[in-house]
N, C-alpha and C positions, 0 to 999 in steps of 0.2 A: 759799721761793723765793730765789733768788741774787741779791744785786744788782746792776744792770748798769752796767757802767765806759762812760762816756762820756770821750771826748777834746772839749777846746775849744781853739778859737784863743789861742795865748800875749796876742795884742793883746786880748784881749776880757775875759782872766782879768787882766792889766794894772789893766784901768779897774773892777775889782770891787773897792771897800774892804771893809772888815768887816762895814758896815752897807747896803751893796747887797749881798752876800751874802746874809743875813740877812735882809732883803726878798725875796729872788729864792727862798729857799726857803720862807717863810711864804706867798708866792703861791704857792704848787705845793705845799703841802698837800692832801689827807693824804701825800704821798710823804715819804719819808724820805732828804733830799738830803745827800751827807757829799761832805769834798774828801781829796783823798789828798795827801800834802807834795810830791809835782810837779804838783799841778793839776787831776788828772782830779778828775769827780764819780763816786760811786756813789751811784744811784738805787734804792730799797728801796720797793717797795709797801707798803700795810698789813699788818699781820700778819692771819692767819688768828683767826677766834672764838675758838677749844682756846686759843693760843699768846697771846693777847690777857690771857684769863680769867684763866689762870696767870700772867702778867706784873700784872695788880691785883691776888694774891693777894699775891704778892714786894713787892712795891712797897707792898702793906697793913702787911705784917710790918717791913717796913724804915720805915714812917712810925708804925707805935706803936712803936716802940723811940725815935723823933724827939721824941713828943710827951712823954717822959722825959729829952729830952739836950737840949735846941732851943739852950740855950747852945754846945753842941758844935757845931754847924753845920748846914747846909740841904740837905735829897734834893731829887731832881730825876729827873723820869720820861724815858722812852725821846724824846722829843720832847725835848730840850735837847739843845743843840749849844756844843759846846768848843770854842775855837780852841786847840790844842797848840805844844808850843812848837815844834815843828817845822815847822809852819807848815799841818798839817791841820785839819779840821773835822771832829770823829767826835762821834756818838752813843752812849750804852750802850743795850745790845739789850735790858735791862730799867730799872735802874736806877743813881744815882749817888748819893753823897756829898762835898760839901764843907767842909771847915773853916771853922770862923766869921771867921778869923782871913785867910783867901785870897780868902773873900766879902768880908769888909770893905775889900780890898785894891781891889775893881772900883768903876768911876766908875759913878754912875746911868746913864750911857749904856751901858755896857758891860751894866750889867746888861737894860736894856730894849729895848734897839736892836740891840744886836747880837751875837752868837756868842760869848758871855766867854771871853776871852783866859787860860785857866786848866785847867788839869789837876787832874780829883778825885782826891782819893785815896783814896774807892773805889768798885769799880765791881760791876754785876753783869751780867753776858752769858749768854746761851743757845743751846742748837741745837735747831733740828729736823728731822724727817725730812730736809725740802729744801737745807738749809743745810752746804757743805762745814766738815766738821769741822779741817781745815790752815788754809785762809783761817779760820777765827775762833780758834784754836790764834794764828796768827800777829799776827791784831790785839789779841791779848792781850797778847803781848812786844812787838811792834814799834811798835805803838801805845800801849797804858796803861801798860804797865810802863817803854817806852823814855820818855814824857812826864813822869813822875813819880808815879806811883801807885802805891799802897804795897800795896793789897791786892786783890784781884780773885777773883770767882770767876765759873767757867765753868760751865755747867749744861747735861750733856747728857741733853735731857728722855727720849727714847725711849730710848738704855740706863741708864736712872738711874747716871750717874757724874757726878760731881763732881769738875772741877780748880781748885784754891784757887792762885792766882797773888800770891807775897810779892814784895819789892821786894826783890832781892839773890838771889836763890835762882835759882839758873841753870835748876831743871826745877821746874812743879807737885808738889803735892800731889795722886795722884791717887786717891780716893775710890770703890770704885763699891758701890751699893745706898743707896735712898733713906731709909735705914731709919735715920738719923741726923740730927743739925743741925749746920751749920758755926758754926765762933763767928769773933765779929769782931773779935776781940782782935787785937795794941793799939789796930787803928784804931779800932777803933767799942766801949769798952769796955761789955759786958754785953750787945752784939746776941746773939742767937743766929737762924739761921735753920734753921727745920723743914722738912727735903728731901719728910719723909712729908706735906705739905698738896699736894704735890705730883703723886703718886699718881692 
């Protein structure tokens, strides 16, 4: 399902810091609350069962490859929210990564109270049936890649293709059949992810 763009009053998004943000979405749980860099929200339901399962699977493969690097940095599931530097609040639609080195940069408050002000560098997104493949195409460049993110993949679950999103690389990598693993090289030296657990 698509999520839905809400407009709010300039005076109301005003008096919202980081950490009324941050509260305002942790009370409106399960939703999936993001802000766009002029202000709207986009409101995301739950995922479906199917889209859920496969997202623990990703987010499995991505955290045993952690529990071999943990000095390299810290994942974080579809539930953590970025503050960018352009001034949005976005989510990855499965999973992230960040360096040890940009975590150790956030204040304890940054880290517990409120939205960290930081861009991973890397991410992972998906689609499905419901999900327009342009809008998440676009939040791939204009969001993770325009904030600083070096690597990205995009996973379209129903035609098994794969777009691998570099930092500097003006088009994807485009991939299609599941029948392979992405490597995460240099961001993530020796991930590999298995498209066929996918299946």
């Amino acid at each position: 399902m698509e999520p839905l763009l809400l407009t709010w009053p300039a005076s109301v998004r005003a008096r919202f810091t980081a950490e009324a943000f941050a509260t305002f979405c942790h009370e409106n749980q399960p939703l999936r609350i993001e802000r766009t860099p002029d202000g709207k929200l986009l409101v995301a339901p739950p995922y479906y069962s199917d889209l859920s399962r496969r997202g623990a699977q990703l987010l499995g493969l991505l955290g045993a490859w952690w529990l071999e690097n943990r000095a390299r940095g810290e994942v974080f599931d579809a539930s953590a929210g970025f503050t960018l530097p352009d001034t949005s609040v976005r989510s990855p639609g499965v999973a992230a990564w960040l360096s040890r080195e940009k975590w150790a940069a956030l204040t304890a408050k940054q880290r517990e109270r409120e939205l960290a002000p930081v861009c991973p560098e890397f991410v992972i997104e998906w689609r499905a049936k419901s999900m327009a493949l342009p809008a998440l195409q676009r939040k791939m460049t204009d969001t993770w890649l325009a904030n600083g993110t070096q690597l990205a993949f995009l996973l379209d679950v129903e035609a098994e293709t794969a777009y691998v999103y570099r930092a500097g690389q003006s088009e994807p990598e485009v991939l299609v059949g599941f029948d392979r693993e992405l490597s995460g090289e240099p961001v993530l030296p020796g991930f590999q992810l298995d498209l066929r657990l996918l299946r």
